[in-house]
C-alpha positions in Angstrom: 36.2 -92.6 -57.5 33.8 -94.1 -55.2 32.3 -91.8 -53.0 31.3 -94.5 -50.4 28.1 -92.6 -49.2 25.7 -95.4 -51.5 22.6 -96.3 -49.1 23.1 -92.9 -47.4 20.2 -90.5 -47.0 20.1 -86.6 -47.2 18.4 -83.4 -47.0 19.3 -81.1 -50.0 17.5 -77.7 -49.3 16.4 -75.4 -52.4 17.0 -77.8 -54.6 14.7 -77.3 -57.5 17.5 -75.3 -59.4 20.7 -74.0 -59.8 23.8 -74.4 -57.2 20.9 -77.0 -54.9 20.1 -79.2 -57.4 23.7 -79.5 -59.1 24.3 -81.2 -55.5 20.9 -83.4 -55.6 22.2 -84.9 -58.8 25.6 -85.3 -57.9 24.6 -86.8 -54.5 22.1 -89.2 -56.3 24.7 -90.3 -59.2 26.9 -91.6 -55.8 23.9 -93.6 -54.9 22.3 -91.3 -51.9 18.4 -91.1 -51.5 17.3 -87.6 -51.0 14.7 -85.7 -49.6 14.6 -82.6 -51.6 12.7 -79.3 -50.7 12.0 -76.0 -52.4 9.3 -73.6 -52.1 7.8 -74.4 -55.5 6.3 -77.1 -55.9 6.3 -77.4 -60.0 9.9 -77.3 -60.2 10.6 -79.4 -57.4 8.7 -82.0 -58.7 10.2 -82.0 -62.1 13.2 -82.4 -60.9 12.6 -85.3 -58.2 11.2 -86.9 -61.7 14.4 -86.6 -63.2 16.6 -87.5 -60.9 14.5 -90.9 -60.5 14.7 -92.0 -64.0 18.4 -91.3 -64.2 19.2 -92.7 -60.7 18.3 -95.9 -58.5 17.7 -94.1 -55.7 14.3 -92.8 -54.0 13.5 -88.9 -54.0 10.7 -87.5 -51.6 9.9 -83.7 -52.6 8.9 -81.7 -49.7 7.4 -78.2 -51.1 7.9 -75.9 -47.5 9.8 -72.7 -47.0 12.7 -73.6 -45.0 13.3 -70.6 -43.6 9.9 -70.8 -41.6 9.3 -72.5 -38.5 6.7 -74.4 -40.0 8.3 -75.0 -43.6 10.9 -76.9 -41.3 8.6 -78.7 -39.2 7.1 -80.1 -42.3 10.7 -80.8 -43.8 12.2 -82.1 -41.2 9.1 -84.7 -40.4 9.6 -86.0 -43.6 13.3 -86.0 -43.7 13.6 -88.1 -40.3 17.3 -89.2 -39.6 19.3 -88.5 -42.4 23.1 -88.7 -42.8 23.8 -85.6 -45.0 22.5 -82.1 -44.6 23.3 -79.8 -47.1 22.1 -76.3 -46.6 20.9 -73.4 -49.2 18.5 -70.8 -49.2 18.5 -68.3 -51.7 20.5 -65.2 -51.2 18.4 -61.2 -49.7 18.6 -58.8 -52.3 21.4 -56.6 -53.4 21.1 -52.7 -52.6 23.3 -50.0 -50.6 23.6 -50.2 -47.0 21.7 -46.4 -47.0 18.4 -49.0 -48.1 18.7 -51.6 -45.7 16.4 -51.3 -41.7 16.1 -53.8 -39.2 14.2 -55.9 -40.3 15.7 -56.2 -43.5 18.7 -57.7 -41.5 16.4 -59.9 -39.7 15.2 -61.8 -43.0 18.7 -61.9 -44.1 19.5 -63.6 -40.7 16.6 -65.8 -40.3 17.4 -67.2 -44.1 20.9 -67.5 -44.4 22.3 -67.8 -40.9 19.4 -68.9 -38.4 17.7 -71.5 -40.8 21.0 -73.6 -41.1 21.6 -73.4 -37.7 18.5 -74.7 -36.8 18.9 -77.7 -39.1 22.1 -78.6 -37.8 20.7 -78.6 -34.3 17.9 -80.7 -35.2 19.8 -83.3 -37.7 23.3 -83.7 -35.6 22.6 -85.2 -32.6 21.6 -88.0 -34.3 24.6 -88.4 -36.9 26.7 -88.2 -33.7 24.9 -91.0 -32.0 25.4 -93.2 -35.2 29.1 -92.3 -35.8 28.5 -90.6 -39.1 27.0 -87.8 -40.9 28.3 -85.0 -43.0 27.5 -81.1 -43.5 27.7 -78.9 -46.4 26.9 -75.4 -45.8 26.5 -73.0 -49.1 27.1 -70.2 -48.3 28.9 -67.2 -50.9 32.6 -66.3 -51.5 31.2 -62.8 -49.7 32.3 -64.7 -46.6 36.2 -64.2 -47.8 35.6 -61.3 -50.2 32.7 -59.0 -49.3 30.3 -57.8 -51.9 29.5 -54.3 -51.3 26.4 -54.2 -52.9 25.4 -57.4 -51.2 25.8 -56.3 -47.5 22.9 -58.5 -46.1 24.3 -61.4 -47.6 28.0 -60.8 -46.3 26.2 -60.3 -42.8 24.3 -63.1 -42.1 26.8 -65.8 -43.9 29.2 -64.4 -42.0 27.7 -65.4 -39.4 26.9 -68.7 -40.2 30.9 -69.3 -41.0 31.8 -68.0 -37.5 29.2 -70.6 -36.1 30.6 -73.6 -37.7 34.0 -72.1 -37.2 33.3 -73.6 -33.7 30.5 -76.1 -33.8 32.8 -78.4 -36.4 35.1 -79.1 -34.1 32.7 -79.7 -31.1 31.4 -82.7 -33.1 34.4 -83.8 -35.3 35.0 -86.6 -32.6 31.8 -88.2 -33.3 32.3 -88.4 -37.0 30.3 -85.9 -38.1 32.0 -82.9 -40.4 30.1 -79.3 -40.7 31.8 -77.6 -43.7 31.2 -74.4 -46.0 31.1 -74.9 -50.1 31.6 -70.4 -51.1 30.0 -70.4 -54.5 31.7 -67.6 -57.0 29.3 -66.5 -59.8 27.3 -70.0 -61.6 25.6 -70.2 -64.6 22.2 -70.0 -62.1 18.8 -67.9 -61.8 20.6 -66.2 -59.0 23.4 -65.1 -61.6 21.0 -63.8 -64.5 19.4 -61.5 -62.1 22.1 -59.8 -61.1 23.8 -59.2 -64.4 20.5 -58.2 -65.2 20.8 -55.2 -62.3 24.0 -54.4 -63.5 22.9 -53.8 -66.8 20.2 -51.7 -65.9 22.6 -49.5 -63.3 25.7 -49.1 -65.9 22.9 -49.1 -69.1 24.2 -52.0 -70.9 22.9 -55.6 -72.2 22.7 -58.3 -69.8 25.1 -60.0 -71.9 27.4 -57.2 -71.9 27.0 -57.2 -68.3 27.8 -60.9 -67.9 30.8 -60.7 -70.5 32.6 -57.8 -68.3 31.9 -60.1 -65.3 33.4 -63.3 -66.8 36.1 -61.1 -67.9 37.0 -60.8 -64.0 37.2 -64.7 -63.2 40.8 -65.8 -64.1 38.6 -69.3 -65.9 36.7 -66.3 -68.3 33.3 -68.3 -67.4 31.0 -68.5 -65.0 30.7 -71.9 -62.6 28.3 -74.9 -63.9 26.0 -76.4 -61.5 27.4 -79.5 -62.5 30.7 -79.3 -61.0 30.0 -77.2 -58.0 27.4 -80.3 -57.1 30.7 -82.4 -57.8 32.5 -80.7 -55.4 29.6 -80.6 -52.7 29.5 -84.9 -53.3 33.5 -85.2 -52.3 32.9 -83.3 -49.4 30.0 -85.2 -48.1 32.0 -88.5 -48.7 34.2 -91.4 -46.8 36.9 -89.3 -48.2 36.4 -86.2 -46.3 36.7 -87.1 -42.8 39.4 -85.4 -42.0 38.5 -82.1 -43.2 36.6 -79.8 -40.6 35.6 -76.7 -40.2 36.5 -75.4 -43.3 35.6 -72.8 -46.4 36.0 -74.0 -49.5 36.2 -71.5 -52.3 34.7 -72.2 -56.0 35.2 -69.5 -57.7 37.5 -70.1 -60.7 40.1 -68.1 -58.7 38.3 -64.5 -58.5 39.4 -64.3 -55.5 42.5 -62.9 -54.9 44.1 -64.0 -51.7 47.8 -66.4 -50.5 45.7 -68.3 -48.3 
């Protein structure tokens, strides 16, 4: 299927690895240039590399933290107008809400709810004057299904979904869509380390661990990179238009829900 987004620009955030990248390579094989960014700059690099010699496309790596003020500044100068935004920051750490003080909420915040917002603000006036622009939030399936021992997490992307919950449909008439992409558990960094806690709470292998997770997805695996990025292309393409405002779960039916 052609995507129809070739000649298009966009800003994928940590996209060095896992879930971020999967969606800088998908957008790339669909024949977008990218701005990438990540707060390493080693990885980063090495995968603007790649994605040049597989793809006609140009790649600018902006090594910032995105979730500062000035990390943005610095993407965002680089990133200029762009036509896709898709959002990602990795996730606060697990714990139990007994661990968790102010301003442990406030990073969660600042990262996962305040950081996207404030890229939206800054990239979607423009897509609206133009008639066109697309964006992909990642957020967690936490947003449908909380994770206990994730709390921050379901706070703060919680948050986020209740922002573009409205804000979609404010700027829907000017062409531009603002949707969520709810990652399940992915073959990712993000994934080892918590099967890696798990073991260490319940005293088992970190394969164990993963096994007796995988044994709760209906699929009996764990998400690739590959297709979640697949999934983020559709939705930044001619073809999604019509769809705003929305969650969409990828979680090889964990969740358990009618609607």
């Amino acid at each position: 299927m052609d995507l129809g987004i070739s000649g298009k620009r966009a800003l994928v955030c940590a996209s060095s690895k896992g879930l971020g990248r999967g969606c800088a390579f998908a957008l790339a094989e669909a024949g977008v240039d990218l701005v990438l960014n990540a707060r390493g700059s080693e990885a980063l690099e090495a995968t603007a590399a790649e994605i040049r010699s597989l793809y006609n496309v140009n790649v600018e790596a902006v090594a910032a933290d995105i979730t500062s003020e000035d990390g943005r500044a610095q993407v965002l100068k680089i990133a200029g107008q762009v036509d896709i935004l898709v959002t990602n920051a990795g996730g606060p750490p697990p714990g139990m809400w007994t661990d968790w003080d102010r301003d442990d909420f406030i990073s969660a915040l600042d990262a996962n709810m305040l950081t996207p917002i404030a890229l939206i603000k800054a990239l979607v006036p423009s897509m609206m004057e133009r008639g066109w622009g697309r964006v992909v939030n990642i957020t967690s399936v936490s947003v449908k299904s909380p994770i206990p021992v994730l709390g921050l997490s379901n706070a703060a992307r919680a948050g986020l979904t209740g922002y573009v919950a409205g804000t979609s449909r404010q700027v829907a008439s000017k062409g531009v869509t603002i949707n969520n992409l709810l990652p399940g558990i992915h073959a990712t960094d993000r994934a080892v380390s918590l099967d890696a806690g798990a073991a260490a709470q319940q005293g088992i292998s970190p394969e164990e661990a993963k096994q007796n997770r995988e044994a709760g997805i209906p699929t009996h695996r764990y998400g690739t990179a590959t297709e979640f990025g697949a999934t983020c292309a559709f939705m930044c393409s001619q073809h999604a238009g019509f769809m705003v405002g929305q969650n969409v779960l990828l979680d090889g039916g964990a969740t358990v829900s009618t609607m």
